[in-house]
C-alpha positions in Angstrom: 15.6 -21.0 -7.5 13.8 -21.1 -10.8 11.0 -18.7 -11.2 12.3 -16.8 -8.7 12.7 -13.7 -10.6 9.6 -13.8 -11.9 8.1 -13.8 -8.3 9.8 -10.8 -7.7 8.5 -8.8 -10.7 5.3 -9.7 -9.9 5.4 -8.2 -6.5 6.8 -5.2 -7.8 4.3 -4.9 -10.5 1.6 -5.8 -7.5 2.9 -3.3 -5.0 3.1 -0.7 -7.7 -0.7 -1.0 -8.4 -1.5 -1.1 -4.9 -0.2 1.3 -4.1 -1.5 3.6 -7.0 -4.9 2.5 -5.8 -4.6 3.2 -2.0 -2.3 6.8 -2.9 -5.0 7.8 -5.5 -7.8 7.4 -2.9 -5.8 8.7 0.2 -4.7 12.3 -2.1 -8.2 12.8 -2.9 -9.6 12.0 0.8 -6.5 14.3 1.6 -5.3 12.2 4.2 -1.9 12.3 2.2 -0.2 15.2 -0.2 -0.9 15.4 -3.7 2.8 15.1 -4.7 5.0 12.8 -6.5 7.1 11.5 -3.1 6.4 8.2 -2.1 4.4 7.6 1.2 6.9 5.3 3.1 4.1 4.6 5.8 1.6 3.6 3.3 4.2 1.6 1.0 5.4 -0.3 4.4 2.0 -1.3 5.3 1.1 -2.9 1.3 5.3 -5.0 1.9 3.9 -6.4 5.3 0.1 -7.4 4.1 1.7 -9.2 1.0 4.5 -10.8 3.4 1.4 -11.6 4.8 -0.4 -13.5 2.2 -2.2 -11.2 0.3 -1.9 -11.2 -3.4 -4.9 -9.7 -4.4 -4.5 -5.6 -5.4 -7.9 -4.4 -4.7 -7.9 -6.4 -1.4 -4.4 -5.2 -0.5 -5.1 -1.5 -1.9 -8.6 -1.5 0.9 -7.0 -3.2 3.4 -3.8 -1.0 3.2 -6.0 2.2 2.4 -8.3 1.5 6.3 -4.8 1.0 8.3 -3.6 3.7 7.4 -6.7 5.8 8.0 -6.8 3.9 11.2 -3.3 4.7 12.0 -3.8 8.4 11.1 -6.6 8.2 13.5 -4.8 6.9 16.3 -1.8 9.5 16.1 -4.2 12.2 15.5 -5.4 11.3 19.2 -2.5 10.4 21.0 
């Protein structure tokens, strides 16, 4: 499929600056460690909200950035 590998770049380029965004904001809330290791959890969460549609890095780094603060909420309770 022409272009296809130019797609795929892009979405690795994308979910790398999403997730710099949403990890940068989460360390400093200190809702995740401030190490190197990725966050699996967070980096699932930006792969299904671009399979989803969403191109946009701010948008995905927000949207990413409140489910996982609402998912953290919800297995803080249970």
């Amino acid at each position: 499929m022409p272009g296809g590998r130019g797609l795929q770049a892009m979405n690795v380029e994308l979910v790398s600056d999403a997730y710099a965004i949403a990890a940068n904001y989460l360390r400093r809330s200190g809702a995740i460690p401030d190490t190197l290791v990725t966050n699996e959890r967070l980096l699932e969460i930006i792969i299904k909200l671009i399979q989803h549609g969403e191109f946009n890095k701010i948008r995905l780094a927000n949207k990413a950035i409140a489910q996982f603060e609402t998912q953290s909420e919800a297995r803080a309770v249970a």
